[in-house]
The first five atom37 places (N, CA, C, CB, O) and aatype in JSON, in Angstrom:
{
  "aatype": [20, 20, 20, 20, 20, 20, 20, 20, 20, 20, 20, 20, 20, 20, 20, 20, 20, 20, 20, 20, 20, 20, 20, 20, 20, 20, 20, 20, 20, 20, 20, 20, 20, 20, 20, 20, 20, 20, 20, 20, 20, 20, 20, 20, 20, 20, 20, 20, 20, 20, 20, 20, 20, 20, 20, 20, 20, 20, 20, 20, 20, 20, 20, 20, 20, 20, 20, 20, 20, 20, 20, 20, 20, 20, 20, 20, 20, 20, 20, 20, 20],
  "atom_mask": [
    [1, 1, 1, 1, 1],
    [1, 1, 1, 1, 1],
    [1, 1, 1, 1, 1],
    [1, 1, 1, 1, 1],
    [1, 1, 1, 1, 1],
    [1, 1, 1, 1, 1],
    [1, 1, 1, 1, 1],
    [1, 1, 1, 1, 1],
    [1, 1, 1, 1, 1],
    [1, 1, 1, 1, 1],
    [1, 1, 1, 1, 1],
    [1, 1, 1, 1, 1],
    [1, 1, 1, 1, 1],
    [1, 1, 1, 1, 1],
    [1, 1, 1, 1, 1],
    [1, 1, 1, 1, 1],
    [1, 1, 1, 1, 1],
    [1, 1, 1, 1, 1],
    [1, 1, 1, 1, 1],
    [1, 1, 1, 1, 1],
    [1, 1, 1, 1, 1],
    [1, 1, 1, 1, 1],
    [1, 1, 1, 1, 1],
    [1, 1, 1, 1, 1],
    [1, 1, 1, 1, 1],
    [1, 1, 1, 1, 1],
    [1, 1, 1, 1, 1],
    [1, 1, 1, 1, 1],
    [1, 1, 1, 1, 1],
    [1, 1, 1, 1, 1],
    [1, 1, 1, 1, 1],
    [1, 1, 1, 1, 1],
    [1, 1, 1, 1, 1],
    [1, 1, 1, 1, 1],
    [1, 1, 1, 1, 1],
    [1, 1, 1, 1, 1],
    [1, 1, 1, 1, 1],
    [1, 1, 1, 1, 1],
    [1, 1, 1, 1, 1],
    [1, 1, 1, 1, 1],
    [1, 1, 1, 1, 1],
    [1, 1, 1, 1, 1],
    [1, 1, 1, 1, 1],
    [1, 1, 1, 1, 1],
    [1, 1, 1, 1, 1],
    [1, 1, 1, 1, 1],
    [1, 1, 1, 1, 1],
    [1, 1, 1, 1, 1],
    [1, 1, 1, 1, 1],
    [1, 1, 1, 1, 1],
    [1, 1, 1, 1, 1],
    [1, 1, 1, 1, 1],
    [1, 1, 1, 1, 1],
    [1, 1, 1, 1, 1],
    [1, 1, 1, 1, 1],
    [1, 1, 1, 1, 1],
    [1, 1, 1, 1, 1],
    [1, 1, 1, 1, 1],
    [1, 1, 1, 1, 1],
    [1, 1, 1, 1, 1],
    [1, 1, 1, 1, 1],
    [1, 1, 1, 1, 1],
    [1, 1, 1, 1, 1],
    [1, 1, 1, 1, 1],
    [1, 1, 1, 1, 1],
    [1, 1, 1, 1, 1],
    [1, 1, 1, 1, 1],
    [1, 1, 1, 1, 1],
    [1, 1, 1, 1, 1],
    [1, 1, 1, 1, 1],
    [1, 1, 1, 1, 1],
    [1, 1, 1, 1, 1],
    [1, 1, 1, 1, 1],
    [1, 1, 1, 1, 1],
    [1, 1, 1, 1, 1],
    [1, 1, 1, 1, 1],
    [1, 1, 1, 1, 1],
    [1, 1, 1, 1, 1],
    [1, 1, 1, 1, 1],
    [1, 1, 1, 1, 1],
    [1, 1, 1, 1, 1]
  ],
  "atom_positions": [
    [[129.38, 81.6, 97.04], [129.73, 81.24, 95.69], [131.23, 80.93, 95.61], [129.34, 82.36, 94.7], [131.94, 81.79, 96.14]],
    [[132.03, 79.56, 94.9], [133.1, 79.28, 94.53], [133.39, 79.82, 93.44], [133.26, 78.2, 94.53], [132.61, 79.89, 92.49]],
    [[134.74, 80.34, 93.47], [135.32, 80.87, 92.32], [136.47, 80.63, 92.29], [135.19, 82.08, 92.12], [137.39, 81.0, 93.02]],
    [[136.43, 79.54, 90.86], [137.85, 78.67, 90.65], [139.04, 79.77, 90.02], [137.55, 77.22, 89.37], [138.84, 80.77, 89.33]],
    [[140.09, 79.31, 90.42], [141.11, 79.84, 89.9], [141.65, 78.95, 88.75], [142.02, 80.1, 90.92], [142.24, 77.88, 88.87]],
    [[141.21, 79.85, 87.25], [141.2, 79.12, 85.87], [142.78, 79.76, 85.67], [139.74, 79.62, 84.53], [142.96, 79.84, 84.45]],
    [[144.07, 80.28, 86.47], [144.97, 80.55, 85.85], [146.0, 79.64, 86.04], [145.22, 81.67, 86.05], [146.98, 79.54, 85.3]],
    [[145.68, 78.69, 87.46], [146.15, 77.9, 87.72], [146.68, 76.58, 87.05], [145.61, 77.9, 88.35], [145.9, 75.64, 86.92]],
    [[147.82, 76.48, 86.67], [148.28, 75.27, 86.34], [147.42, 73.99, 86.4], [149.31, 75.13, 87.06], [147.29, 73.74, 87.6]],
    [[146.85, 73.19, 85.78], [146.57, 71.59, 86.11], [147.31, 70.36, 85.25], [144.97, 71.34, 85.89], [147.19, 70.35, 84.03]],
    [[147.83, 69.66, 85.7], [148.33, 68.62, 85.55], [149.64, 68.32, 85.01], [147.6, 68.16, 85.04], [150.5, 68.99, 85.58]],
    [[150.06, 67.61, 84.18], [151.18, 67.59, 83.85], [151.85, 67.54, 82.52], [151.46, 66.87, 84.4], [150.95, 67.46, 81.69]],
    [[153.24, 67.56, 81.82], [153.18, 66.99, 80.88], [153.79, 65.48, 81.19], [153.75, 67.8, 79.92], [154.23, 65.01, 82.24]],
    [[153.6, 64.77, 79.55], [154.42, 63.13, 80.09], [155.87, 63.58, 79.81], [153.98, 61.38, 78.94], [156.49, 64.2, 78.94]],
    [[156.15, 62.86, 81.16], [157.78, 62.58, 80.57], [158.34, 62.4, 79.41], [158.27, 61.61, 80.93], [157.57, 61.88, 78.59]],
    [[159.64, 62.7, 78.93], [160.04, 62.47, 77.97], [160.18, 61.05, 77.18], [160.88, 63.0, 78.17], [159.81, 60.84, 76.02]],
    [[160.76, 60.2, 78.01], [161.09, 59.07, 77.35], [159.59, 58.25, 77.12], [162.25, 58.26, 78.24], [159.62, 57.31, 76.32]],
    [[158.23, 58.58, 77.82], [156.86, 58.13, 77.05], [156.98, 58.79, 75.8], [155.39, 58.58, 77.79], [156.95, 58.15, 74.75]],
    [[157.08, 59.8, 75.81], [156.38, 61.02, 74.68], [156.79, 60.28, 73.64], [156.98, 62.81, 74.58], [155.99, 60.14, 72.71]],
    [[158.35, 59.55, 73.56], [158.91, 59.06, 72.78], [158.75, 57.72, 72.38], [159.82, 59.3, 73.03], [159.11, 57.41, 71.25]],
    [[158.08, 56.59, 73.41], [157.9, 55.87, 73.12], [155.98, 56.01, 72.68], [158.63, 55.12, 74.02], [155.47, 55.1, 72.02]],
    [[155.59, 56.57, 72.89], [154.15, 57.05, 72.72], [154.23, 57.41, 70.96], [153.75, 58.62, 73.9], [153.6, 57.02, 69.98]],
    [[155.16, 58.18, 71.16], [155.71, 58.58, 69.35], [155.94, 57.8, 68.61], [156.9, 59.24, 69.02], [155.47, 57.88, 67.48]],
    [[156.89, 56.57, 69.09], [157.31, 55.11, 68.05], [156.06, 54.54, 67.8], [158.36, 53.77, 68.8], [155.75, 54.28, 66.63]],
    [[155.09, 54.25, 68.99], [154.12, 53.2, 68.75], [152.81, 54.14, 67.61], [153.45, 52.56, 70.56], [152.25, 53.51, 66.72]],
    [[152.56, 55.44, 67.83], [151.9, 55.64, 67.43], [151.59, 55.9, 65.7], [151.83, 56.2, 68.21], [150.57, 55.89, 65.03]],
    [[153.19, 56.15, 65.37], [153.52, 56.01, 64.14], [153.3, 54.63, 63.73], [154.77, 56.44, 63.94], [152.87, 54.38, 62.61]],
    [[153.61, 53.63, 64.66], [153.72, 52.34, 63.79], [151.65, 52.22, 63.39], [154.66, 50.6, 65.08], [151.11, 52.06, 62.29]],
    [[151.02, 52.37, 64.7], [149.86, 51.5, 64.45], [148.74, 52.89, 63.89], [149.32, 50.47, 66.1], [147.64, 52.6, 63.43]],
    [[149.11, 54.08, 63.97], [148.08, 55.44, 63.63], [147.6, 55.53, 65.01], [146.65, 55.24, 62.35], [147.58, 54.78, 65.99]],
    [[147.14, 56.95, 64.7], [146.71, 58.09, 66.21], [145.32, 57.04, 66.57], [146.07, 60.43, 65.68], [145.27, 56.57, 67.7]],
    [[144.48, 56.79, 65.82], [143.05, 56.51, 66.39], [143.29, 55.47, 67.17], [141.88, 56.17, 65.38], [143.09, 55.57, 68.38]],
    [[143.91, 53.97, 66.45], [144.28, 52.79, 67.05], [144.74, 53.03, 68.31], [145.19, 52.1, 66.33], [144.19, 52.38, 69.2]],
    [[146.0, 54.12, 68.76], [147.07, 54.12, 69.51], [145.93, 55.02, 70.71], [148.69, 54.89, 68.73], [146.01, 54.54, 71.84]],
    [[145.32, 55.74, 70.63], [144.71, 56.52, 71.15], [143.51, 55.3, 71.97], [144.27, 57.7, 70.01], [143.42, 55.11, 73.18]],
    [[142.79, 54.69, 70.96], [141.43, 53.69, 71.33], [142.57, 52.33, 72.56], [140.47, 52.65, 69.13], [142.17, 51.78, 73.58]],
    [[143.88, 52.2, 71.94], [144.31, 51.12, 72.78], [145.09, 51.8, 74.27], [145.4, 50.13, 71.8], [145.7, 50.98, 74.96]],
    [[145.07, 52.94, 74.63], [145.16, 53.53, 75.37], [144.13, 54.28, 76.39], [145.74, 53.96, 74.83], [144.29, 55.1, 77.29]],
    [[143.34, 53.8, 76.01], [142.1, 54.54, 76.3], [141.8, 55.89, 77.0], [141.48, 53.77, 76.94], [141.32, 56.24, 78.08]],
    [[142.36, 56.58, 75.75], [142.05, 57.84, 75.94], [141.84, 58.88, 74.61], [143.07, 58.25, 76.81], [142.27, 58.37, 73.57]],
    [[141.39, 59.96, 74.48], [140.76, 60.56, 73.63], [141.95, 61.09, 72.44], [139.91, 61.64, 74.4], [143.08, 61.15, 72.91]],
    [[141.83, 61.48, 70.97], [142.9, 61.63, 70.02], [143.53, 63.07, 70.9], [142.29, 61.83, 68.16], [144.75, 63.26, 70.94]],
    [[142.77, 63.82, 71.42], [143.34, 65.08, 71.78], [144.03, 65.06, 72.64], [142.66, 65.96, 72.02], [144.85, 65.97, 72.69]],
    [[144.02, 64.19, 73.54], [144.66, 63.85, 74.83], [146.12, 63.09, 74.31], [143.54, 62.77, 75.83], [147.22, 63.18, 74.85]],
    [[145.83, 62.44, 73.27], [146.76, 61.32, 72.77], [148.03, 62.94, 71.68], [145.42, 59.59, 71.39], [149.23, 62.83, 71.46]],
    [[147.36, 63.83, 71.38], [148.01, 64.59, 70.45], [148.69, 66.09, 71.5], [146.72, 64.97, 69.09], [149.57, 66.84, 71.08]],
    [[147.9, 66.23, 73.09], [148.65, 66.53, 73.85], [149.42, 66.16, 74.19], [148.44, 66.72, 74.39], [150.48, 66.78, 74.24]],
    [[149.29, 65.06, 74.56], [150.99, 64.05, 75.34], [152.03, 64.61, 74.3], [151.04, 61.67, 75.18], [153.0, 65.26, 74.7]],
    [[151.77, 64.29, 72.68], [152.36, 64.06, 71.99], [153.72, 65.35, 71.57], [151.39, 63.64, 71.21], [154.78, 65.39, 70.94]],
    [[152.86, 66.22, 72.37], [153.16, 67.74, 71.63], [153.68, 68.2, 73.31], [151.37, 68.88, 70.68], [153.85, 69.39, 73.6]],
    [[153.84, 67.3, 74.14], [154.27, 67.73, 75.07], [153.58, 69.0, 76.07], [155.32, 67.92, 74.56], [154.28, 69.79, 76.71]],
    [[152.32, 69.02, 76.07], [151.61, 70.19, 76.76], [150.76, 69.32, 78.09], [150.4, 71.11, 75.49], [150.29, 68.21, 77.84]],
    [[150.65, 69.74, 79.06], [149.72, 69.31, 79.95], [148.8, 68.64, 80.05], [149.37, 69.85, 80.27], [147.69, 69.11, 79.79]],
    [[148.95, 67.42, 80.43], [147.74, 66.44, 80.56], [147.02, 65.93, 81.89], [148.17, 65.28, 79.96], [147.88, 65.82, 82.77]],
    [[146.04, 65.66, 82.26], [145.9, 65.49, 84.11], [146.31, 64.06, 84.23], [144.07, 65.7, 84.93], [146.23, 63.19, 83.36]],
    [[146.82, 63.95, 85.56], [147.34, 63.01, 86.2], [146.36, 61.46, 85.76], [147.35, 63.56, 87.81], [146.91, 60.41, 85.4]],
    [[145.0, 61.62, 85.89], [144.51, 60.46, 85.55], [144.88, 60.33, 83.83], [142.9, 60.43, 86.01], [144.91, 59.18, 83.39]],
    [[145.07, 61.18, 83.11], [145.49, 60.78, 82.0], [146.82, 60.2, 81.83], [145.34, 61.7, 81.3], [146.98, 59.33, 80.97]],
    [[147.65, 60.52, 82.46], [149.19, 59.79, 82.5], [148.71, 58.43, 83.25], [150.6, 60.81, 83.55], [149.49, 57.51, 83.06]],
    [[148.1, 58.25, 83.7], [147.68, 56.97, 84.69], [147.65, 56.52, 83.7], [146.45, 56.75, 85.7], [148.61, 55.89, 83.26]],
    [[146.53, 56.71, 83.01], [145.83, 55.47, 82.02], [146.79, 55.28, 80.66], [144.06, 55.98, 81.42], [146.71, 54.31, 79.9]],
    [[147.53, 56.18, 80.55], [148.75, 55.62, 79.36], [149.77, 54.84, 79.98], [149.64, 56.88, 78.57], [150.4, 53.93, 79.45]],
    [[149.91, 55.3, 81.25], [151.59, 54.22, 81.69], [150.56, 52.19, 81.95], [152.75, 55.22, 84.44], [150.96, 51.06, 81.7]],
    [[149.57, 52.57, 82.38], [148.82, 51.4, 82.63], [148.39, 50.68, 80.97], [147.39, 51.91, 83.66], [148.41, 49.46, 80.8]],
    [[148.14, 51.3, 80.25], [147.66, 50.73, 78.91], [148.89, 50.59, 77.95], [146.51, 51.71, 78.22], [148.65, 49.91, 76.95]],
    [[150.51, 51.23, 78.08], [151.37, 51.56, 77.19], [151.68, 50.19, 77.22], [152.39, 52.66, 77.42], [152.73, 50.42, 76.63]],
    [[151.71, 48.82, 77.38], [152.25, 47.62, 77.06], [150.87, 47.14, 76.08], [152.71, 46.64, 78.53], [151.19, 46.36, 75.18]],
    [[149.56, 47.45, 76.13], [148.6, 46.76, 74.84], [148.96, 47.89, 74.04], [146.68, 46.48, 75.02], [148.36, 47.65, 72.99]],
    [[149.58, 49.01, 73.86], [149.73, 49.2, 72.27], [151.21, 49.05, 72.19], [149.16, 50.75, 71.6], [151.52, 49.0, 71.0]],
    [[151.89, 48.99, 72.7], [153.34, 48.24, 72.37], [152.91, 46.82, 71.81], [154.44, 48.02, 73.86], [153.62, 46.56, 70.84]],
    [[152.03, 45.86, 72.07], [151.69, 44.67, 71.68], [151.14, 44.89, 70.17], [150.7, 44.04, 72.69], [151.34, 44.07, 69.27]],
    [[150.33, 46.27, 69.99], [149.55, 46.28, 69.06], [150.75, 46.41, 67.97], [148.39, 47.36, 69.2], [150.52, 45.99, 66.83]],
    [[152.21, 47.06, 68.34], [153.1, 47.26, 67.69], [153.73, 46.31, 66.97], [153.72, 47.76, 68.27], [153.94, 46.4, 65.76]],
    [[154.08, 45.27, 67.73], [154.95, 44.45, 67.94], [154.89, 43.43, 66.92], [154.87, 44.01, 69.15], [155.96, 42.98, 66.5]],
    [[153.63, 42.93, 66.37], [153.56, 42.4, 65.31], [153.83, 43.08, 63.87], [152.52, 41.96, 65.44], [154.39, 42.56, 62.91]],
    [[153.54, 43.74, 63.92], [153.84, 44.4, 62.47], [155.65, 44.97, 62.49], [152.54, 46.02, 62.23], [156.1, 45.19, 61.37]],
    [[156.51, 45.17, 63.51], [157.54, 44.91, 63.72], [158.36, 44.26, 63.43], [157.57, 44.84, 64.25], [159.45, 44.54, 62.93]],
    [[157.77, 42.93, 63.83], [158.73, 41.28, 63.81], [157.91, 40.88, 62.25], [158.22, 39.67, 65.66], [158.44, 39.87, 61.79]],
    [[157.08, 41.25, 61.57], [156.45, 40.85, 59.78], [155.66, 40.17, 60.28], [157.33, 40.0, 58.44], [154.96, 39.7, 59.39]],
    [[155.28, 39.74, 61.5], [154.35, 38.35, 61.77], [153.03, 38.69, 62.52], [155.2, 37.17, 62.78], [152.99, 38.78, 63.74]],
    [[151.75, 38.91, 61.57], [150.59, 39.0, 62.14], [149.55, 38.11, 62.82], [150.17, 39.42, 61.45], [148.52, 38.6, 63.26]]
  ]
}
């Protein structure tokens, strides 16, 4: 029988300067949008946010998706939809 060690640390938090840009965009477009164009879950999206541990494939999929919700941003930015 395996017996995981649940005290163990997993994964990471995001860096700072995401958290922050994760923070600008998500204010501009709301958590669900920012979360669905990231593809990943609101809780995952409200961990990053809060700076607590997220797993590595989750930082994957925000540094890989963080330019479509910067896009999603970007119009409502410049007034031009």
């Amino acid at each position: 029988m395996v017996v995981e060690n649940f005290t163990r640390q997993r994964g990471a938090p995001a860096p700072e300067q995401m958290r922050e840009q994760l923070r600008t965009f998500t204010r501009c477009v709301g958590p669900t949008p920012a979360a669905r164009a990231l593809g990943i879950a609101k809780s995952s999206l409200a961990a990053l946010l809060a700076g607590l541990n997220v797993t590595h494939g989750t930082l994957a999929l925000v540094r890989e998706n963080l330019p479509a919700l910067q896009a999603l941003c970007l119009p409502r930015q410049t007034g031009r939809e």
